[in-house]
N, C-alpha and C positions, 0 to 999 in steps of 0.2 A: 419390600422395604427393609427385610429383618437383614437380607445378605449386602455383600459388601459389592461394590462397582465393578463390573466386570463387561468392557465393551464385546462386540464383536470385533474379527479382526477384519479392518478395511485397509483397503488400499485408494488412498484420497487423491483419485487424478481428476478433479475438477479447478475450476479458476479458482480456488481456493474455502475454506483451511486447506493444510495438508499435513499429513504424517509427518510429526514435530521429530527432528532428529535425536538417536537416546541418549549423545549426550547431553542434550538441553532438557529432556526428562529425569536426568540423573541431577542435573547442577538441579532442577526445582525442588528434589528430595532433603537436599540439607538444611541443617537445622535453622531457625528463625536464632537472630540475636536483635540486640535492643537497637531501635532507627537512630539513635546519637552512640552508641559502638562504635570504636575505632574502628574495627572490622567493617562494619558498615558501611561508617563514612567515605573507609576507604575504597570497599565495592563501589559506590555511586562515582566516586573519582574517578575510576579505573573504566565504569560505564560510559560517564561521557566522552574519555580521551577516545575509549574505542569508536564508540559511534562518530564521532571526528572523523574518524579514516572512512567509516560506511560511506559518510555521506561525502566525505573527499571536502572535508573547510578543515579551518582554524578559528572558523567563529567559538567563542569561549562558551555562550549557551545555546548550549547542544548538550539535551538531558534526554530522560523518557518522561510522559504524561502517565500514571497508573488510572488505566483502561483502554477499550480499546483501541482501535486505529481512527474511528470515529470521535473518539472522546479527545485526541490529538489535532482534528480538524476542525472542531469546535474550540478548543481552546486558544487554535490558532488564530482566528475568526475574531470569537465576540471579544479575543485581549488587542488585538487591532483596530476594531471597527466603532468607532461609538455611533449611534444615534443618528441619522440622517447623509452618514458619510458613503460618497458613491464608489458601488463597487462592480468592476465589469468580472463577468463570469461567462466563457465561452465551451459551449453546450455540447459535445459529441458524443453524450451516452448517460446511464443511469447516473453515474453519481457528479455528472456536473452539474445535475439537477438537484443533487444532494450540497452542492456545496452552496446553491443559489437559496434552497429554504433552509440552511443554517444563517445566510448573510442576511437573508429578509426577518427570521425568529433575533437579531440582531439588530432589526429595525434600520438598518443600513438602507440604502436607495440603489435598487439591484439592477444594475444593466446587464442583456444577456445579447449575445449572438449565438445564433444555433447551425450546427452543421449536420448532415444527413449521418445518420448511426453507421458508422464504418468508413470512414473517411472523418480527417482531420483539419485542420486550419492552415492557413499558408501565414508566415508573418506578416504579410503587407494586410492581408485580413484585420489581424489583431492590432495590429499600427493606426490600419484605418479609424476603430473601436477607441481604440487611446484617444485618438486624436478627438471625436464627437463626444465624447462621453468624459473624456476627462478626470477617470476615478483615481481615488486615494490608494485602491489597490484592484491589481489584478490577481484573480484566483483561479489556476485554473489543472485542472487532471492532469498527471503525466500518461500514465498508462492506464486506460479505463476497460475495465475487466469484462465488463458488458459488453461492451464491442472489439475486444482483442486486440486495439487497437493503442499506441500512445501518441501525444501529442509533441513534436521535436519543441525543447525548450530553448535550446541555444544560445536563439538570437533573441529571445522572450525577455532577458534580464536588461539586458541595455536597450531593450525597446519601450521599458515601464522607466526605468531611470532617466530618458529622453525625456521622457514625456509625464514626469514628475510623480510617479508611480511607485509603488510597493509591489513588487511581486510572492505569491503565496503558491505553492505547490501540494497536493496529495502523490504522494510517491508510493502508497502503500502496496500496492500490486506491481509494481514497476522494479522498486529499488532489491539492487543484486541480482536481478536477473538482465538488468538491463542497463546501458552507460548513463551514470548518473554524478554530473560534476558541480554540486553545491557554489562554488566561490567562483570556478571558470565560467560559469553560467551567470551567475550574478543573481544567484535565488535570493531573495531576503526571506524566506519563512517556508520552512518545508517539514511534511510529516509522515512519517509510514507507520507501519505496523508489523507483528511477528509470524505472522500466518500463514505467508505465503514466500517465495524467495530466500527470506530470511530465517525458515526451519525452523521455527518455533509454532509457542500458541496464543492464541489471539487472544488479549489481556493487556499489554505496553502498548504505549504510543512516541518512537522517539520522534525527538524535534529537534531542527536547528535554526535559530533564529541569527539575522543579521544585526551588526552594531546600529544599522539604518533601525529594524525592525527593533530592536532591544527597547532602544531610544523611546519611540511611539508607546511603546507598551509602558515602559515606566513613567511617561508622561502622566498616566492615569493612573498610578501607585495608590492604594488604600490600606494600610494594615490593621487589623482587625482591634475592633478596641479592644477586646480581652490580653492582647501580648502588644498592643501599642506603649512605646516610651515615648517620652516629650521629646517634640522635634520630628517625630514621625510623619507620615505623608499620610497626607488623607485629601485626596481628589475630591474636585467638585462633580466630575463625571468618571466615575469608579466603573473599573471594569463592570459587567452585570453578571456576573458567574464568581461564587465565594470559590469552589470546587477547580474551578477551570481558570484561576487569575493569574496568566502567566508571571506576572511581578512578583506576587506572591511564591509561585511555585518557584523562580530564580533565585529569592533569598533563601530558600528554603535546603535547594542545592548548591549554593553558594557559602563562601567564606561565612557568613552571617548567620547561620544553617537557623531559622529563623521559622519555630515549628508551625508549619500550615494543616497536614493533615500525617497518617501515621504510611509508612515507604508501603507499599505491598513488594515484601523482601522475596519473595520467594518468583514472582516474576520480576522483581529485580534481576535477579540472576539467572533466569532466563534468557530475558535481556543483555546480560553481559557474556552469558556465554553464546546467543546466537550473535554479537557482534565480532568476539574472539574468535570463533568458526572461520566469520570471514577476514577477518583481519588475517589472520592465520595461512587461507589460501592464498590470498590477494583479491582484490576487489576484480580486477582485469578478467581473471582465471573464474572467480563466479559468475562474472558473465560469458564469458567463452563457455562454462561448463553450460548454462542453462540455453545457449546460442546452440551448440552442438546437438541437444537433446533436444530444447526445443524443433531443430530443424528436422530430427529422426520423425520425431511426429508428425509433422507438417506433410514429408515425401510418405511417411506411413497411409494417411490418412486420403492425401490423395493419390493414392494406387488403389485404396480402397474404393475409388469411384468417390467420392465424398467430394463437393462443390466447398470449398473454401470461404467464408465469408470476410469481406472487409479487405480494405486496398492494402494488399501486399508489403507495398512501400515500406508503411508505416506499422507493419503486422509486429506486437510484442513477442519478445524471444521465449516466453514462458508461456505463451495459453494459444489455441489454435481456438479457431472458429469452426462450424463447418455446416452446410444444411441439412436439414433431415430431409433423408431420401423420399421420396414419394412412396404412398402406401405402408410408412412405416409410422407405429403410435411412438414418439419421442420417448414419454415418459415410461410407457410399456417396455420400451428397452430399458432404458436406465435402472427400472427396476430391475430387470432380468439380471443384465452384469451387477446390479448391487448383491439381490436375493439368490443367485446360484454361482457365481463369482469371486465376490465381496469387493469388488470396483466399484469406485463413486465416479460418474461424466456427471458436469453442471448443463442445466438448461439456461436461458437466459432472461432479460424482463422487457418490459413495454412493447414496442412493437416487434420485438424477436422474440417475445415467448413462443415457443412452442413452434419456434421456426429453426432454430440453431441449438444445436451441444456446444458446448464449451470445454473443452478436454485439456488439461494442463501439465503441465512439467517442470516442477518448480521447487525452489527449496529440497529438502532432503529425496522428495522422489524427481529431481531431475539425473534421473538414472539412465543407465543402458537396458537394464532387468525390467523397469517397471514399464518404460517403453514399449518393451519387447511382448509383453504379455499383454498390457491394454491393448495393443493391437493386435494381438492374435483374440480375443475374449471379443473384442467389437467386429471384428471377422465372421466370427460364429455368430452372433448377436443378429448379423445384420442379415447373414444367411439363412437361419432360422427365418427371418421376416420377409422373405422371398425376395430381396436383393441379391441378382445375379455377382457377384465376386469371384474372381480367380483366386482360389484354393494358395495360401500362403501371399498373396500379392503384398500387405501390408507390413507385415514382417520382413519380408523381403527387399522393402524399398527401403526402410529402415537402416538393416543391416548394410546395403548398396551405398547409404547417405556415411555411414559411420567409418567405412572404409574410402 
């Protein structure tokens, strides 16, 4: 405890965290100035115009939540949702069941449809669900990590506006690696994180809410008596989260700058610099970059004999699924390429644990290098475990895909 931090070096190709890119470990290094600093103010400015472009709107609140991509999805949630109001939530993997016990700890009235894990929804599906259920909002995964899969949003936005709906998105595993159009889609409330795509560390949560969704949330404004002035808003049904009061946190980034809690400056600027990264490329170009890389793995992976999980179709351009081969212990690998290695493969939950790896390509390691070696390292890996493989096949289909 007496020495100072000093990780192992890993190379994170799982569904996510992953190897934060070093310039966005270099922007974390600088110094702290005061949360009302011009400096400041003006970083936060400069945050949200970027994330503007991430998420491809012009909606005006479009900030970060300080925490992490979780703490984004709950603030999205319980600043929405009050008390009894029905929310449909359609199910194709771990965390649409995450978004379903955030709506019900919301005390919301939670409808669900469920689809089998790797495979997704068809619109008319989700139309149907509008139609019987008739909730105030739809919430649902884009890209769900757990089953590699995402969900097409498209036609999602004018199907909740039809039918008198809010629509809410988690994009956290999805966004920048994969086409993600906030306003042509017609999202009203979307939220990601740094962790993955985005080459950062998990800590932010940006958000962009619509003037639809703005509207609702300020509906239920409450400003705290300690900095309330007369004329202030104070709801009969207040958000229930002080922490997480989107109204709250909008004045706070806003002209009003209206102190709610103290900036966590230093992933602030993490934040700004993984938004600048991709601003910088082009939104297009980072997902073409992660489309490309993605796809090396994909042909990598099955050269290696490796059975693919999850309808193709709909397969995210950032994370591969795959089965564990018969007679091989999942995690007994995983350890190997971790402990003689230093590669991280993800396993998966509920009813895929311990039946799928999850192997990624994402953010700063969606590479040609990092590629090239997780598949040569899972080669050996799998040979070791008396998995018959032709000697380079993985690597080889790779390098075939790139050319």
């Amino acid at each position: 405890m007496t020495e100072p931090i000093n990780p192992p070096a890993r190379l994170l190709m799982g569904p996510g965290p992953i190897n934060a890119d070093p310039r966005v470990l270099r922007a974390m290094s600088a110094q702290l100035v005061g949360q009302y600093d011009p400096a400041m103010t003006g970083y936060m400015n400069e945050t949200m115009e970027l994330y503007r472009g991430v998420f491809k709107t012009r909606n005006e609140a479009t900030l970060v939540v300080d925490g992490t991509s979780r703490a984004g999805i709950e603030a999205a949630l319980v600043s929405l949702l009050e008390p009894g109001d029905v929310v449909l939530v359609p199910i194709f993997g771990r965390f649409g069941h995450l978004l379903r016990e955030i709506a019900e700890r919301c005390q919301a009235d939670v409808r669900v449809i469920e689809r089998e894990w790797g495979t997704v929804f068809t619109p008319a599906e989700i139309e149907a669900a509008l139609i019987e259920h008739k909730p105030k909002l739809l919430a649902v995964v884009h890209g769900d990590t757990s089953t590699t899969v995402a969900q097409p949003l498209d036609e999602l936005g004018a199907l909740a506006a039809k039918h008198g709906a809010l629509l809410y998105t988690d994009v956290t595993a999805s966004l920048a690696g994969n086409t993600f159009e906030a306003d042509a889609w017609g999202i009203d409330a979307v939220t990601g994180g740094l962790q993955k795509c985005l080459a950062g560390p998990s800590g932010s949560a940006p958000i962009s809410l619509s003037p639809r969704a703005v509207e609702v949330i300020n509906s239920r404004k409450s400003i705290e008596a300690g900095i309330r002035s007369e004329g202030d808003a104070v709801s009969a049904q207040p958000i229930r989260s002080n922490y997480f009061d989107l109204s709250q946190i909008l004045d706070y980034w806003g002209p009003k700058r209206l102190n709610h809690h103290t900036e966590a400056t230093s992933m602030l600027y993490a934040a700004r610099e993984c938004a600048r990264l991709l601003v910088d490329e082009g939104m297009e170009n980072a997902v073409e970059r992660h489309r490309m890389h993605g796809t090396a793995m994909l042909e990598g992976v099955k050269a290696l004999g490796l059975k693919v999980f999850g309808d193709p179709a709909v397969r995210m351009n950032n994370v591969v699924g795959v089965h564990i081969p018969d007679g091989i212990d999942g995690d007994a690998a995983r350890a190997t390429m971790l402990n003689d290695y230093g590669i991280e493969i993800g396993t998966s939950f509920g009813p895929l644990a311990g039946k799928v790896w999850r192997i990624g390509t994402m953010g700063y390691n969606a590479r040609r290098d990092t590629v090239l070696t997780t598949l040569a390292v899972l080669e050996q890996v799998l040979r070791r475990g008396g998995v018959p493989v032709t000697a380079g096949s993985g690597v080889g289909a790779a390098l075939d895909s790139y050319e």
